[in-house]
Each structure stands twice: as structure tokens, then as C-alpha cells.
KOLTOR-866688 format. One record per residue (C-alpha): x, y, z. Coordinates in steps of 0.001 Angstrom, whole numbers, plus 500000, padded with zeros to 6 digits. Layout:
XYZ
...
//
This chain:
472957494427502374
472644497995500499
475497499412502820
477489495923501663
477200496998497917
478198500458498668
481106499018500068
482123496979497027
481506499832494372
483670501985496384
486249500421496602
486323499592492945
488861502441492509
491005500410495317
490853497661492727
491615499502489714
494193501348490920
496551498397492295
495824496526489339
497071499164487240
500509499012489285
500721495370489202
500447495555485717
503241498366485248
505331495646487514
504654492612484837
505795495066482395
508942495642483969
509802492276484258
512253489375482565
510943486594480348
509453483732481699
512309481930482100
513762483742484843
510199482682486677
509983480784489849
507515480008492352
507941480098496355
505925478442498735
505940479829502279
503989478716505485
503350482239508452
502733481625512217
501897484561514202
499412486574516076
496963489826515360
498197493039517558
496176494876519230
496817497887519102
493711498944520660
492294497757524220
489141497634522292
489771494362520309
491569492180523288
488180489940522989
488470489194519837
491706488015519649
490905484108520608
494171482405519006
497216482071517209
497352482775513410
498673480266510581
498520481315507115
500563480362503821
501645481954500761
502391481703497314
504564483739494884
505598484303491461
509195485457491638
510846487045488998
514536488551488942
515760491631487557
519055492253485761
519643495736485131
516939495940482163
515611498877483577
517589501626485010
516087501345488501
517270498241488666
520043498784488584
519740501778490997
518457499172493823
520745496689492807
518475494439490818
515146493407493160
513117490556493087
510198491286491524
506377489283492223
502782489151492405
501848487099495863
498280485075497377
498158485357500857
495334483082503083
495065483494507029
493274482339509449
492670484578511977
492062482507515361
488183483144515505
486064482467512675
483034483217513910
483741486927514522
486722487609512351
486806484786509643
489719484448507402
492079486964505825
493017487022501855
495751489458500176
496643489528496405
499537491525496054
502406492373493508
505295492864495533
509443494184495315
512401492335497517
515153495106498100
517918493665498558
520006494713501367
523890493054501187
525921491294498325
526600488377499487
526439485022497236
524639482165499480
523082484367502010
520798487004501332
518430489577503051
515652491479501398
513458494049502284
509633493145501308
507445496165500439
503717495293499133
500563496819498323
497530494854497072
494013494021497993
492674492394501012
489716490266501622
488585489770504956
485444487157505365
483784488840507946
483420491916508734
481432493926510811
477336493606510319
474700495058512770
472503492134512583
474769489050512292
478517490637513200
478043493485515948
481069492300518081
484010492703515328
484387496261516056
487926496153513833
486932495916510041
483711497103508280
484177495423504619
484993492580503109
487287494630500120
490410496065501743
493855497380501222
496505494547502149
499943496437502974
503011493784503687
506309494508505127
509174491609505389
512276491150506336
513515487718504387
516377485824504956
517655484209501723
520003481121501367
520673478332498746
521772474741500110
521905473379496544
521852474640492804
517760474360492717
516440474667496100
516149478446497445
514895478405501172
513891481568503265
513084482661506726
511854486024508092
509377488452510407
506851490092508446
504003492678509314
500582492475507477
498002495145507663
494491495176506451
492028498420506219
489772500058504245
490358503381504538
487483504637506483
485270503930503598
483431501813505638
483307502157509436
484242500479511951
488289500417510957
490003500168513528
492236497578511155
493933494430511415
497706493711512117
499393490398512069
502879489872513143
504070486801511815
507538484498511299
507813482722507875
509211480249506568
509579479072502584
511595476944500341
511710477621496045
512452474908493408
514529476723491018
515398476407487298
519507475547486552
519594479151484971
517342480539487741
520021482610490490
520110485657492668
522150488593490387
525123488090492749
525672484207492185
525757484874487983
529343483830486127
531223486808484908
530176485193481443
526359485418482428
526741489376483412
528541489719479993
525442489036478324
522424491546480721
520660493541478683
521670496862478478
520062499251479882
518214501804477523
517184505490478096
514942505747480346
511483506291479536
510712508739481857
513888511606482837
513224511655486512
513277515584486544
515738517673489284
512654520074489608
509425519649488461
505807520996489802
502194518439490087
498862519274489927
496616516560491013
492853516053491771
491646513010493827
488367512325495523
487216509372497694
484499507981500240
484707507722504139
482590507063506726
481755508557510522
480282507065513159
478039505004513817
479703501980511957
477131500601509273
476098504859508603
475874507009505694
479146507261503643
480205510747502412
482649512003499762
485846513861499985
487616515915497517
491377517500497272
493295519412495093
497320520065495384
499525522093493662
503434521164494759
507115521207494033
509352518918493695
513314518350494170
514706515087493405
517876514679495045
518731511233493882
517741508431491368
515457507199494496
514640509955496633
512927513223496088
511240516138498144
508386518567498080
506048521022499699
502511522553498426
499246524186498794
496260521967499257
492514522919499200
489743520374500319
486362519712500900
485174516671502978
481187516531503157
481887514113506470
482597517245507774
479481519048507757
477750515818509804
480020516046512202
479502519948512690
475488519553513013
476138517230515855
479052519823517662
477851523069516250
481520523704515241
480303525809512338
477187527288510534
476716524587508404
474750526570505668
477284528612504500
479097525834502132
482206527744502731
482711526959506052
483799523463505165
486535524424502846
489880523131504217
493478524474502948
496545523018504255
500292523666503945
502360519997502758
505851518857502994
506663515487501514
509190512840500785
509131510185497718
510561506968497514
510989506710493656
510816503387492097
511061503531488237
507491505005486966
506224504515490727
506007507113493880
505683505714497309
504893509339498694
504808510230502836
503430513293503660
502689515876506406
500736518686506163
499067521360508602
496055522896508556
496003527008507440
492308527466506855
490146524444508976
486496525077511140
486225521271511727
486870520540515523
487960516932513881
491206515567514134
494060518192515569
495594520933512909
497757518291511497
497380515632508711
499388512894506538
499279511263503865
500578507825501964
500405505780499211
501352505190495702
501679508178492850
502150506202489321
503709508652486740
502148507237483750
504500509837481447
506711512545481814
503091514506482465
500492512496483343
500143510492486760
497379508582488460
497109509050492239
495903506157494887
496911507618498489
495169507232502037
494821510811503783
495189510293507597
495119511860510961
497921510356512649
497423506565513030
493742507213512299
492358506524508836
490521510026507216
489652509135503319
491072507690499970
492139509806497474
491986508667493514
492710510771490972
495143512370488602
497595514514487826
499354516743485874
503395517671486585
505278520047484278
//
């Protein structure tokens, strides 16, 4: 129960953070009238991606799904850039084929449909989401030993889609597609080895007269989109960050002590386009995970504080979405005593650039594939 709460306040800052974004989405959308709501039914099954977790996978998955669509028009000069994306928040309920060790699966999620041709009738959109996960049971030592996949009940709920869009009549919108649905916590809570489901959907929408994709509008209708304004935030050709960020993991054993983390970056930037920018920095950090792990493997003298300081060489690429940073990032290792991991690390997320100089940072530092520690903080870029 006390590792349970732990769980929960830590991931608070999971909470806070995506609500903060879906918020900055609601802002950027149309009036309500340009509001419609799709209901979509999933079939699939969990991957495993470990040989670890073959016994828990017992059956098939089923889930549904409900979103609030909106649809851009060029109000905002992103929009524009992507060629005016559907814009959402989404509710997300699986079952996961074995409720006694696994339980269901809940995501809440605002979420952006690129879309990816022109056409009028037919449409295909790229789904990219981010939002919390639920998952009803997770690992316990006393009552849940066996689900050696997920160690909370709060998680991160990540959802990519490829959608198939087409309208048989003026008000019906249906859609088809192959989606990919991940659920982890971030090594805040061991174990997390995380959950994948690979599913096919399919969904119909019951539209408003006035409610179309941007390409079906009259001439007359495009006459009258809003203009767009100047931007409210110049995205820069140069510009350096500083940012600060700490966050909890944990080592094994699963159900252990958790331990903090701490980074701090200094980087340049280049933005090359109105979506796409690049950078490279100096990182320092300081896990406390680390000194554990070097009292079990005597990989350093663990009383000199020092020894645990990490500093790491970064080069990075940004998706940029309006005010938001979908960041990807490698970095290797200059300074590093820990025996953990390999020289290398990564890193993704979501940067929000509140203004032209402050931004709030929610990003998941990794090892490869393997989950290291959150990172929330903020920043500074000038």
C-alpha cells in the first residue's frame, strides 16, 4: 500500500504536465460548432516483445473509443503549415484478455490527425497521442506477483494510428485503420517492462451539415477562414535552452525503494523549417539509482558524491507543432562510472514553449528500448 501511494504522488507531475498540453490544444481550437464526436470499436492483441510475458498473454483484446473531434482552418499558423489537422481529446477502455493478472487498460488523451493526401471523400491521417494511462492491475507482491509487465496503476498512454477517412453521405464520417498503443510508467515504478497493443479499428461520426474535412469546403466557405494572425511565438532560426528537470525511477527488485534523478542541459538550436528543427548540447546529471546499483557491483567508491556525476554530449531533432516540441534525442556518455546501461542514451517527449522564453519540459530519458527516468522541469531559451 505505501509503495502504491508513492506511485500516485509521483506521477502527479505525469498528470500535470499532459493536462497542461491538452489544455494549450483546447486553446487552439475552433468554436463549438465545428465539434463532433466519433465512436470507434479496436480488436487486437498485446505484443510481446519480451519472452518473459508469453504467459500472460491469455487472449485477444477488444476495446472502444470515444472522441471529441474538432477541425482546424488555418486559425493558427501551424495549421496551416500541416495543412489544417484534426484536432481531439480521446477515452480509450481495453480489455486486456486476462483480468485476473492484467485487468483492463484506460487512456485519456488529447490527440492531432495529420493529414497525409488532399483528396475530398477519402482521407488518411496520421494519429499522434500522448495522455495518461490507467491500467487496473498492476504488479503487487502479495496479490499480483505474476504480472511482471507494469508496476502502477498511473501511466503514460502513447497512441499511434494510421486512419482511413471516408464520407458515404453529407453527415455520416466512417473510418478504418491499424493503430499501436503503449502503456508505461517510466521506471518510476518497477517492474516496466510495458504494454503494447496492436489493434485494427473501426468508427463511424454523425456530423453537423456545416461539419467537413478542410478539403470538401465551397470556395465560398474558404473565403470566409479566419485569417491567420502573427504568430505568438517567432519560431527562432537560432536560439539556445537551458532547462532543469528531475524525476523518480526505480531498480530492481520490483515493489523497492524509488530514487530521484536530476539533469541539467544547456543546447542549441537550428530550425530549419516551420516544423523541423535541430540541436546538440552539454548535459550534466545525477541519478541517486546509481549509487544502489554501485554498492551491489562495486563500480565506484560510493562515498565520494562525485563519482555519480554523469555528463553527456546530445544531438537532437524537434518536431515543432505550434507552442509544442515533440523532441528525439541521442546522447553519449563523456564523464559516466556507472557500469549501467552502455555509453549511450536517448531521450523523448514533449517540450511546451510557454513564451518566446519560458518552456516546461515532460520527457522520458532512456537506454535504448529500456525505460531510465522522467524528467519535469523547465526552461529557459534566449
Amino acid at each position: 500500500m505505501k509503495s502504491q501511494i508513492k506511485n500516485k504522488i509521483s506521477l502527479l507531475f505525469i498528470i500535470c504536465s499532459l493536462l497542461h498540453t491538452a489544455f494549450s490544444f483546447a486553446q487552439d481550437t475552433l468554436p463549438s460548432k465545428k465539434l463532433f464526436i466519433n465512436f470507434s470499436a479496436h480488436y487486437g492483441f498485446i505484443v510481446a516483445h519480451h519472452q518473459n510475458m508469453d504467459y500472460l498473454i491469455k487472449h485477444h483484446i477488444a476495446a472502444g473509443e470515444i472522441d471529441l473531434v474538432r477541425i482546424t482552418n488555418g486559425e493558427k499558423s501551424w495549421q496551416k503549415t500541416y495543412k489544417n489537422p484534426e484536432m481531439g481529446l480521446g477515452l480509450f477502455c481495453a480489455e486486456l484478455g486476462n483480468p485476473k493478472q492484467l485487468g483492463e487498460a484506460i487512456g485519456i488523451f488529447p490527440f492531432i490527425n495529420f493529414s497525409l493526401n488532399p483528396g475530398r471523400k477519402f482521407k488518411l491521417y496520421f494519429r499522434v497521442s500522448n495522455g495518461i494511462g490507467i491500467v487496473t492491475k498492476p504488479f503487487d507482491r502479495i496479490n499480483n506477483h505474476k504480472n511482471n509487465i507494469n508496476g502502477s496503476y498511473l501511466n503514460t498512454f502513447i497512441n499511434l494510428r494510421l486512419n482511413s477517412v471516408f464520407y458515404p453521405g453529407k453527415k455520416i464520417r466512417m473510418e478504418t485503420g491499424i493503430g499501436l498503443a503503449h502503456l508505461s510508467n517510466g521506471a518510476v515504478a518497477l517492474p516496466n517492462l510495458g504494454i503494447n497493443l496492436a489493434t485494427i479499428n473501426v468508427g463511424i461520426s454523425f456530423l453537423k451539415p456545416q461539419v467537413t474535412s478542410h478539403s470538401e469546403r465551397s470556395p465560398s466557405d474558404k473565403s470566409q477562414e479566419i485569417q491567420s494572425p502573427k504568430p505568438e511565438i517567432i519560431n527562432p532560426k537560432y536560439f539556445f535552452s537551458l532547462t532543469a528537470a528531475a524525476g523518480p525511477n526505480g531498480i530492481n527488485p520490483p515493489g523497492g525503494k524509488e530514487y530521484a534523478g536530476f539533469m541539467f542541459s544547456a543546447s542549441g538550436w537550428r530550425s530549419v523549417s516551420e516544423k523541423s528543427r535541430f540541436g546538440a548540447g552539454l548535459e550534466a546529471m545525477y541519478d541517486f539509482s546509481n549509487i544502489e546499483d554501485a554498492k551491489r557491483d562495486t563500480a565506484f567508491d560510493t562515498s565520494k558524491p562525485l563519482n555519480n556525476l554523469q555528463a553527456g554530449l546530445k544531438f537532437g531533432y524537434e518536431l515543432v507543432i505550434g507552442k509544442i516540441g515533440l523532441p528525439l534525442e541521442m546522447g553519449y556518455y563523456l564523464f559516466s562510472k556507472t557500469t549501467r546501461g552502455g555509453p549511450f542514451y536517448h531521450r523523448i517527449g514533449i517540450r511546451y514553449y510557454v513564451n518566446k522564453h519560458l518552456l516546461i519540459n515532460y520527457t522520458l530519458k532512456t537506454q535504448w528500448a529500456t525505460a531510465e527516468n522522467l524528467e519535469v522541469g523547465i526552461g529557459y531559451r534566449f
